[in-house]
C-alpha positions, 0 to 999 in steps of 0.5 A: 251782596243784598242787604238780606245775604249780609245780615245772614252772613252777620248772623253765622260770623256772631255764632262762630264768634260766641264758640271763640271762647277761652277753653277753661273748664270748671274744676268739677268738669276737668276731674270728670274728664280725667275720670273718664280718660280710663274709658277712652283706651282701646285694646290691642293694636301694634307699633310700627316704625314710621318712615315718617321722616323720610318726607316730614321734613320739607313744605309742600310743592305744587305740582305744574301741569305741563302739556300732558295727558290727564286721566281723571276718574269719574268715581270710585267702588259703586259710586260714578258719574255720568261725564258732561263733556265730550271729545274735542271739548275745551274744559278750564280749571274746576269746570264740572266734566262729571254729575251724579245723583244727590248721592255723588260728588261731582268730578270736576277737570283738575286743569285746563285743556281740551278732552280726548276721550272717556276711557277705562284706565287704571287709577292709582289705588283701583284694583280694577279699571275706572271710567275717566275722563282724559284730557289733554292738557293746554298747560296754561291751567286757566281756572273757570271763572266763580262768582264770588263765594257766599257762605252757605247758611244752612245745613241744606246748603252746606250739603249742597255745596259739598256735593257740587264741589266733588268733596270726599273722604280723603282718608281713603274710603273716598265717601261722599262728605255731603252724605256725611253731612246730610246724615248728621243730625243735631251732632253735639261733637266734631271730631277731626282725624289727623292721626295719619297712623299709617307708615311713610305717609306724612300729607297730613302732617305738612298739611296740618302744619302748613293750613293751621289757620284755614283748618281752624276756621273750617271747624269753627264754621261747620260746628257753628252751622250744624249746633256742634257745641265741641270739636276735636282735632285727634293727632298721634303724638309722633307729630309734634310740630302739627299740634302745636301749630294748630294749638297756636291757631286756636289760641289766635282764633279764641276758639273752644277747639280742642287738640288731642293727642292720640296714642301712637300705636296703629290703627289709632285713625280707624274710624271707631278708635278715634272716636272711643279715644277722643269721646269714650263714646262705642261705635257699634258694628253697623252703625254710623258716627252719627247715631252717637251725635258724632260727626268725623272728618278727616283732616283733608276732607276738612281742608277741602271742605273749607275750600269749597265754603269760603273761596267756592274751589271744587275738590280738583288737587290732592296733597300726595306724599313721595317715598321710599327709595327716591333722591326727593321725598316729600309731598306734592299738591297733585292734580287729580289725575296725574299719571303716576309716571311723572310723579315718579320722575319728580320724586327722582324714583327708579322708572323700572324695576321697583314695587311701588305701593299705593298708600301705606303698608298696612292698608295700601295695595301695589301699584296696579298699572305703571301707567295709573293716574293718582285719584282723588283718594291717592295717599302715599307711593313708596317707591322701591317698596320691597326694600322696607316691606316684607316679602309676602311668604308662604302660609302655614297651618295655625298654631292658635298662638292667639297673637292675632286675637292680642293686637286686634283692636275691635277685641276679636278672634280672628283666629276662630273668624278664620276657622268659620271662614273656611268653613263657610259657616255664616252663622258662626261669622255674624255671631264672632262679629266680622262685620266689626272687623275694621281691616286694619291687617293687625292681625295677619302682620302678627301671624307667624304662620302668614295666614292672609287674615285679613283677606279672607275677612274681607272676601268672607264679608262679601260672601256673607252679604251675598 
């Protein structure tokens, strides 16, 4: 490293270390602060039993890749890849197989071996077939040699990197964190959502108690390369043991990082909940966390993000978690691009008969193909699902009973958006607010006529976009 890089890389270590403060605040801030705890509360919202401790309770375990074949997706929704590789080609571990544009995250191969082919194949949370590459494996998993990482030094770069390392949103939009990054101007607040409110899923739990440190130090290094003067780490309270592991870190570090707990009620991960909870700050319907000088990261994205900037490791592994109705719950690092079948046959699963659901039960969908392979945004598989979610029954008329409009956590009227819905009415639509509808299903799991509330709003955005 030149004498120049080291000076800098000297600069950004003494920022992180004047944000490595003991956090007392002033008497008159700490009664500010409980003054305004108040306009932190969100309205509605349900409580649901967790499942969290059919796979809370071990580490994670890495999957080995053995001579198999990989399917790993070149995107996701209008966001793809142009693939760089071609068949008969010898890829390594992290070696670029897929290049976008300076708004999409590269794709890089999840493992080494030799391409098959560029196919269409069904990835685990895609209700529709995706590009991917497929790629036998070698089972040696010969990772590409790296030069040795320097840390970025400027936003620009930091933006760069992330886009070149294939870094998304692991909370399950899968939005490039480089846009995220490069849209978040002069942010004064970071918040970190690990409050996984979704049933069954535990990755982040095991994460955030397993990465206490590295995830500490990713924080203090992005706050302090972007100017951000407070972070936050948002988790339900449900998750005992994660909070105090990463306050630990914090107090080891000498950092000004903050661990919050959130309320134990879903959907208290939505993206507009977290931040009211965890700043009293509104994030208007249409706007972006960043017109409110907030950047969000989910506590994954964070961890991969970390990853990319201190070893220069390409997104390519996941942590997933396996439950339900299996001999071995629990949760695995799994390459992107592993078929769902092998999983299936380590968690102990049933091989037929079962529902499996991708993700949780409020947000999740069925399993779209036996033969989909997990994707960089593939949360959770519940094996045996129709043995702890209800079975979806006939709807019925409305009975304005107004539950829905209880739970609803943005303060809608779903039942009245249902109404204009069906009548098409776009007008009534934009002035009931859809577009402030978060889909968190709320509404349509309290609705004790089984109205799909939820569907019809998210084909009612479609067409009125349309």
């Amino acid at each position: 490293m030149s004498s120049h890089s080291l000076q800098s890389v000297e600069r950004l270590q003494s920022r992180i270390r004047a944000q490595r403060q003991p956090q007392q605040k002033p008497f008159w801030r700490r009664l500010l602060a409980i003054a305004s705890s108040s306009q932190r509360s969100w309205h509605g919202g349900i409580e649901l039993r967790g499942y969290k401790e059919l796979s809370n309770a071990t580490p994670v375990v890495p999957v080995v890749v053995g001579k198999i074949q990989l399917a790993i997706p070149l995107g996701r929704g209008r966001r793809f890849v142009q693939p760089c590789v071609q068949p008969g080609q010898h890829v390594r571990k992290g070696e670029v197989i897929g290049i976008g544009d300076n708004t999409t995250a590269w794709v890089h191969a999840s493992t080494s071996g030799i391409v098959d082919r560029i196919d269409h194949v069904f990835a685990a949370d895609s209700a529709e077939p995706v590009m991917a590459v497929i790629l036998n494996a070698d089972g040696l998993d010969e990772w590409l040699e790296r030069p040795a990482p320097g840390l970025p030094q400027t936003p620009e770069a930091l933006v760069e990197r992330a886009l070149q390392m294939g870094i998304v949103g692991l909370g399950g939009a899968g939005f490039p964190t480089a846009l995220k990054l490069a849209d978040a101007q002069q942010p004064d607040l970071l918040l970190i959502n690990g409050a996984e409110c979704e049933p069954f899923l535990t990755c982040d739990d095991r994460l955030m108690r397993e990465n206490a440190e590295a995830l500490i130090e990713a924080a203090d290094y992005v706050a302090a390369l972007l100017g951000i003067t407070a972070t936050r780490f948002g988790i339900e309270t449900n998750k005992p043991e994660a909070m105090a592991t990463l306050r630990a870190a914090a107090r080891q570090a000498r950092t000004r990082v903050e661990i919050c707990p959130l309320p134990e009620r879903y959907p208290a991960g939505g993206q507009p909940l977290m931040i009211k909870s965890l700043s009293g700050r509104n994030l208007a319907p249409g706007s972006r966390p960043a017109d409110i000088g907030v950047l969000a990261l989910n506590v994954a994205t964070l961890y991969a993000l970390g990853r990319a900037v201190f070893q220069d490791e390409p997104l390519t592994s996941r942590v997933l978690t396996l439950t339900g109705d299996c001999e071995r719950p629990g949760n695995v690092r799994v390459p992107v691009g592993y078929p769902v079948s092998e999983l299936r046959a380590i968690a102990g699963a049933s091989p037929t008969g079962q529902l499996t659901q991708v993700g949780g039960p409020m947000m999740g969908q069925p399993l779209p193909d036996a033969n989909a392979f997990v994707s960089k945004t593939s949360s959770c598989l519940i094996f045996g699902a129709e043995r702890y979610l209800p079975a979806a029954r006939p709807a019925s008329s409305c009975i304005r009973c107004t539950r829905c409009v209880d739970v609803c956590p943005m303060s809608l009227r779903p039942l009245d958006l249902y109404a204009a819905a069906e009548r098409l009415d776009k007008t009534s639509l934009q002035e009931l607010r859809l577009d402030a509808c978060i889909e968190c299903g709320s509404c349509s799991s309290i609705c004790p006529s089984n109205i799909p509330l939820r569907e019809r709003f998210r084909q009612s955005k479609t067409e009125v976009r349309a």
